[in-house]
MIDRENMAR-109202 format. One record per atom (N, C-alpha, C, O, CB): residue in three letters; x negated, y negated, z. Coordinates in steps of 0.2 Angstrom, whole numbers, padded with zeros to 4 digits, always signed. Glycine has a CB too. Layout:
N
AlaXYZ/...
This chain:
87
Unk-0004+0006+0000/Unk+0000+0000+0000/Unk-0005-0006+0000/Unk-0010-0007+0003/Unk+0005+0000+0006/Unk-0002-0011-0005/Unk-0006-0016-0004/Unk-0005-0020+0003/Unk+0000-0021+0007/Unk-0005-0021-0010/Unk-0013-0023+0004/Unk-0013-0028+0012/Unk-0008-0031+0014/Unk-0007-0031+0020/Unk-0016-0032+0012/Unk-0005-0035+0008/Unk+0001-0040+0008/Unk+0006-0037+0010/Unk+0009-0039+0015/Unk+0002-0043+0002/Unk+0010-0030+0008/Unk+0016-0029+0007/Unk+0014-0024+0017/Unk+0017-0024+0022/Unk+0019-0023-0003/Unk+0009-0022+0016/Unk+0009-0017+0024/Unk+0009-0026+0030/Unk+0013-0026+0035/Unk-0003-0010+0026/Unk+0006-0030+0029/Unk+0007-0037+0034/Unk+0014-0038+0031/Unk+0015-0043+0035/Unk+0002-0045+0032/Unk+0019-0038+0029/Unk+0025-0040+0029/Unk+0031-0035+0031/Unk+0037-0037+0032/Unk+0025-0043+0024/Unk+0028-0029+0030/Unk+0031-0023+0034/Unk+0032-0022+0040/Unk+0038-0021+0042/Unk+0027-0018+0034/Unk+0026-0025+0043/Unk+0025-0025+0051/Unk+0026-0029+0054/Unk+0026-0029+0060/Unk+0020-0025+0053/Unk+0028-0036+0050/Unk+0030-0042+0055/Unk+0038-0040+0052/Unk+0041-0044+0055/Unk+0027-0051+0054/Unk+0042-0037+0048/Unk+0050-0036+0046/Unk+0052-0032+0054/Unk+0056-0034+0058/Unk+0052-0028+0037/Unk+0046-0027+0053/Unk+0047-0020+0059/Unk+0046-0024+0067/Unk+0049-0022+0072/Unk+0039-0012+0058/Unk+0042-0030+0067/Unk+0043-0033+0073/Unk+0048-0038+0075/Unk+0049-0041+0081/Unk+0037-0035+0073/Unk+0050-0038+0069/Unk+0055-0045+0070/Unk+0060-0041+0073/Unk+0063-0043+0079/Unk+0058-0050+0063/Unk+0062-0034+0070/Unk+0069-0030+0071/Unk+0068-0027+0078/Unk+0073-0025+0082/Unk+0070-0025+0064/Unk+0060-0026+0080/Unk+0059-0025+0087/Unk+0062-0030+0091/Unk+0066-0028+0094/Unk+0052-0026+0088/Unk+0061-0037+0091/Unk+0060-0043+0095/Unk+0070-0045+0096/Unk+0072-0048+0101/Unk+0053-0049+0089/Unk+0073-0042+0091/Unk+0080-0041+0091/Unk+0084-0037+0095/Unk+0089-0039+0099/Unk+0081-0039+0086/Unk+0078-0030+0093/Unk+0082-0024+0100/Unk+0081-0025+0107/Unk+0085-0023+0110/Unk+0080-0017+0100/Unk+0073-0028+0110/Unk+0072-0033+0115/Unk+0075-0039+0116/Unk+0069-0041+0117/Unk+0067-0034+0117/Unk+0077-0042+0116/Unk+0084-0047+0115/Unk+0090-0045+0115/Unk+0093-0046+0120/Unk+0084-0052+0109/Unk+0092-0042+0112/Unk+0098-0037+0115/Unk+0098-0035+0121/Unk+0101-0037+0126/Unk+0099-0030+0111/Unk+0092-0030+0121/Unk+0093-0027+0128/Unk+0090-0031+0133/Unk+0092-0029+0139/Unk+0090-0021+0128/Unk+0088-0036+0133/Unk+0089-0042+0138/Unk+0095-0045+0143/Unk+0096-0047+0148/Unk+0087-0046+0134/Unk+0098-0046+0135/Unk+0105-0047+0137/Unk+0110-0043+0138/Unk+0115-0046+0139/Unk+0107-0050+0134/Unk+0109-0037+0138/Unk+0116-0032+0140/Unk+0118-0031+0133/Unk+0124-0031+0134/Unk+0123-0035+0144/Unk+0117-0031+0130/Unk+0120-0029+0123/Unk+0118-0025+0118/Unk+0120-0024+0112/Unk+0120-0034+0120/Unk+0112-0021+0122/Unk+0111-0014+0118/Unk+0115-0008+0119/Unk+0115-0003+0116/Unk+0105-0012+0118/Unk+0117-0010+0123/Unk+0122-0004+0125/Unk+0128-0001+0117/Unk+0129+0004+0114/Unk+0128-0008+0132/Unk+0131-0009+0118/Unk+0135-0008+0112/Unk+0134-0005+0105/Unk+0138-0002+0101/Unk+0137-0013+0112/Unk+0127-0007+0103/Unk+0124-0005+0097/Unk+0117+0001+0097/Unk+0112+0000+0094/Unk+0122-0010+0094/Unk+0119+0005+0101/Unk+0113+0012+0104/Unk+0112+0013+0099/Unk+0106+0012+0096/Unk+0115+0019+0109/Unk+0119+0018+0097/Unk+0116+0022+0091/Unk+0116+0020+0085/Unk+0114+0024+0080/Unk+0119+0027+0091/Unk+0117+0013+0083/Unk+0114+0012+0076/Unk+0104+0010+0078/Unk+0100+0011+0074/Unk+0119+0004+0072/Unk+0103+0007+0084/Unk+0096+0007+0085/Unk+0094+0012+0084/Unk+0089+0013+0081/Unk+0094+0006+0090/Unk+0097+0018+0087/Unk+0093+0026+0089/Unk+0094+0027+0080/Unk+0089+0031+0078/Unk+0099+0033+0096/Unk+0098+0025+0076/Unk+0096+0028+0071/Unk+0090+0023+0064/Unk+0088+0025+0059/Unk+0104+0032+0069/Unk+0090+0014+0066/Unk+0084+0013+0064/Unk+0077+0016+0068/Unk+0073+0017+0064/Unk+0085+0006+0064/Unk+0077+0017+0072/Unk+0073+0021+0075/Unk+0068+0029+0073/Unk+0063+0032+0074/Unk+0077+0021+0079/Unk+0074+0028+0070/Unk+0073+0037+0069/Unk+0071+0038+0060/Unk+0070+0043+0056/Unk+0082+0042+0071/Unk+0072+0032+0058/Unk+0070+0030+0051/Unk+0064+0027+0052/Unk+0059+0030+0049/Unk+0074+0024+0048/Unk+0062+0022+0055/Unk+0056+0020+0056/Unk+0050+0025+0057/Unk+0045+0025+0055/Unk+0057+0016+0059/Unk+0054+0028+0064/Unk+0050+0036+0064/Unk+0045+0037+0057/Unk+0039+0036+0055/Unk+0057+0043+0065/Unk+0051+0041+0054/Unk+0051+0045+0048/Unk+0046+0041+0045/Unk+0040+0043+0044/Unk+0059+0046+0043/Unk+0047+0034+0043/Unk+0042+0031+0039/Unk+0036+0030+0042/Unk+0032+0033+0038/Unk+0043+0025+0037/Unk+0033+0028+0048/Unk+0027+0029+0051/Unk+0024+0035+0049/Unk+0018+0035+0048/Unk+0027+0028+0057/Unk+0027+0040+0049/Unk+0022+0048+0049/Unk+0021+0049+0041/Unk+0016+0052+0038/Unk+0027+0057+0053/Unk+0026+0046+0037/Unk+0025+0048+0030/Unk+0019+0041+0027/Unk+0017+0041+0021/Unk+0033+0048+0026/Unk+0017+0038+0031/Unk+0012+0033+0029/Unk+0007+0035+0033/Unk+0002+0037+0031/Unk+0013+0025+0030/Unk+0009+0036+0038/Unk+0002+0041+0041/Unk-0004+0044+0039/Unk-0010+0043+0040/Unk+0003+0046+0044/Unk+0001+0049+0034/Unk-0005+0052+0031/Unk-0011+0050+0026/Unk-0017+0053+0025/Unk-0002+0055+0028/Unk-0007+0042+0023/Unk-0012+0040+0019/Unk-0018+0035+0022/Unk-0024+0035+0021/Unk-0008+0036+0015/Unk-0011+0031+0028/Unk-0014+0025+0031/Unk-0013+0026+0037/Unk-0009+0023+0040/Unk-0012+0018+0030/Unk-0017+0030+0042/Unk-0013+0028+0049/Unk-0013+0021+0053/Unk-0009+0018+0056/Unk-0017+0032+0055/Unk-0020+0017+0050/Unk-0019+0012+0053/Unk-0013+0008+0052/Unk-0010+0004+0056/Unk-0023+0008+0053/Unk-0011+0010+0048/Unk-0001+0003+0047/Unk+0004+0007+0049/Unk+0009+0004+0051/Unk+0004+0001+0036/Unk+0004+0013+0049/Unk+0008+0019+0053/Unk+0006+0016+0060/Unk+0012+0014+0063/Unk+0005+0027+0051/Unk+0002+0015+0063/Unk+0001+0013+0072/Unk+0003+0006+0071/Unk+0005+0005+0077/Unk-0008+0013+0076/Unk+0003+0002+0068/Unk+0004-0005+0068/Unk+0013-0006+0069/Unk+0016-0009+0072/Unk+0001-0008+0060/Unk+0015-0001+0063/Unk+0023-0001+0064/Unk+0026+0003+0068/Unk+0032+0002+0069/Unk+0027+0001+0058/Unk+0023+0007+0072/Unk+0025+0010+0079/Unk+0024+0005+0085/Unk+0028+0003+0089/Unk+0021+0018+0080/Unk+0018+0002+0086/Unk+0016-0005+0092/Unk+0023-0010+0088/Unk+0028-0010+0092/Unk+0004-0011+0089/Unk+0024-0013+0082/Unk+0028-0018+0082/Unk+0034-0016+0084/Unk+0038-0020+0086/Unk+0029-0020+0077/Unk+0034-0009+0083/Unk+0045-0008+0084/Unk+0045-0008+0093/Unk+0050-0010+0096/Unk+0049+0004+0080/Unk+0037-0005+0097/Unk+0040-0004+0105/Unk+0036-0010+0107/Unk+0037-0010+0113/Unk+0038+0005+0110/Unk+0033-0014+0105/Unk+0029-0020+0107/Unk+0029-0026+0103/Unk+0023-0028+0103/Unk+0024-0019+0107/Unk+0033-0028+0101/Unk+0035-0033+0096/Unk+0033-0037+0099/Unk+0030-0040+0094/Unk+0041-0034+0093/Unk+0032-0041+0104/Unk+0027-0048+0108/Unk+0021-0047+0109/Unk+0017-0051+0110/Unk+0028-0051+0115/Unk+0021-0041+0109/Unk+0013-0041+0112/Unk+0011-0042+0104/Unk+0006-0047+0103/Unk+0010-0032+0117/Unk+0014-0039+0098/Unk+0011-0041+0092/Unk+0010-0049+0088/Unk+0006-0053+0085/Unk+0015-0037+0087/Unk+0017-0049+0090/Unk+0016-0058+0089/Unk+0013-0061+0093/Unk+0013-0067+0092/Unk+0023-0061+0088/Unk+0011-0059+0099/Unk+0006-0064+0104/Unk-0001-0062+0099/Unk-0005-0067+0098/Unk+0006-0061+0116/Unk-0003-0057+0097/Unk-0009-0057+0095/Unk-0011-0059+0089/Unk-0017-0060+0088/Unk-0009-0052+0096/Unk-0004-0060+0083/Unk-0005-0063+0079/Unk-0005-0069+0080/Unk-0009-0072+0076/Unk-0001-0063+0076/Unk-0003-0072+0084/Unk-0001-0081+0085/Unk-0009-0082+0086/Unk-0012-0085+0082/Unk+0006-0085+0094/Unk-0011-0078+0091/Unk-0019-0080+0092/Unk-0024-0079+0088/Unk-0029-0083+0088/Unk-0020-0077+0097/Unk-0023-0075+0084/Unk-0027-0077+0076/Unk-0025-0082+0072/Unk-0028-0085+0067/Unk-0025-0071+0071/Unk-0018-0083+0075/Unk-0018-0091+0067/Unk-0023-0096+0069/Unk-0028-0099+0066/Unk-0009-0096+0066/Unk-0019-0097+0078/Unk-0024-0102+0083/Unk-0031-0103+0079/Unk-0032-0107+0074/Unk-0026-0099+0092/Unk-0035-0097+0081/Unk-0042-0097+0079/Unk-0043-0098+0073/Unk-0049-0099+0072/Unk-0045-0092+0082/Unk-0039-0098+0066/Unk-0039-0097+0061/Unk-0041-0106+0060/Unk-0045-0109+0057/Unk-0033-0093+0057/Unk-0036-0109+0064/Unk-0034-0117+0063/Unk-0042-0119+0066/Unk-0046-0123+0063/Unk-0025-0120+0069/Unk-0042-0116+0071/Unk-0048-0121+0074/Unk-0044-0123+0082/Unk-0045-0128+0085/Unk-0051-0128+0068/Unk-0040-0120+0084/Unk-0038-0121+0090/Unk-0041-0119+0094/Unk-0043-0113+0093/Unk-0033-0120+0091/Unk-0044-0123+0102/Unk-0047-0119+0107/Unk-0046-0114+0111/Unk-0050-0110+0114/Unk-0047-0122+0110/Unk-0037-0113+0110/Unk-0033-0111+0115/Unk-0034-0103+0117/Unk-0031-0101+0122/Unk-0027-0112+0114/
């Protein structure tokens, strides 16, 4: 997969992370389990079938789907430094 399309994979798969923690923040995963339980079980499916080629984007879209801040805290901090921020 090209570089571009696996970075836009992983931030789709983290955004839709960052969704189901916010739901479940608020009480509101309850209501939609099992359509989670079954993007879940898709995403599954696709991590192991890229696995084979790439694990590293396969580990990247499994971190984004159960750690979607911790990914975007670690992107944000690459842009920083990209900018020339101190922070």
């Amino acid at each position: 997969m090209h570089p571009d399309e696996s970075t836009r994979l992983t931030e789709l798969v983290e955004k839709i992370g960052l969704l189901r923690r916010d739901m479940q923040h608020k009480g509101d995963l309850d209501k939609y389990e099992a359509r989670v339980a079954r993007i879940e079980h898709k995403l599954t499916a696709l991590a192991e079938a890229i696995a084979e080629r790439d694990p590293e984007l396969a580990a990247s879209l499994r971190t984004a789907w159960r750690l979607p801040a911790r990914t975007l805290a670690f992107r944000n901090a690459e842009h920083r430094k990209a900018d020339g921020d101190p922070r």
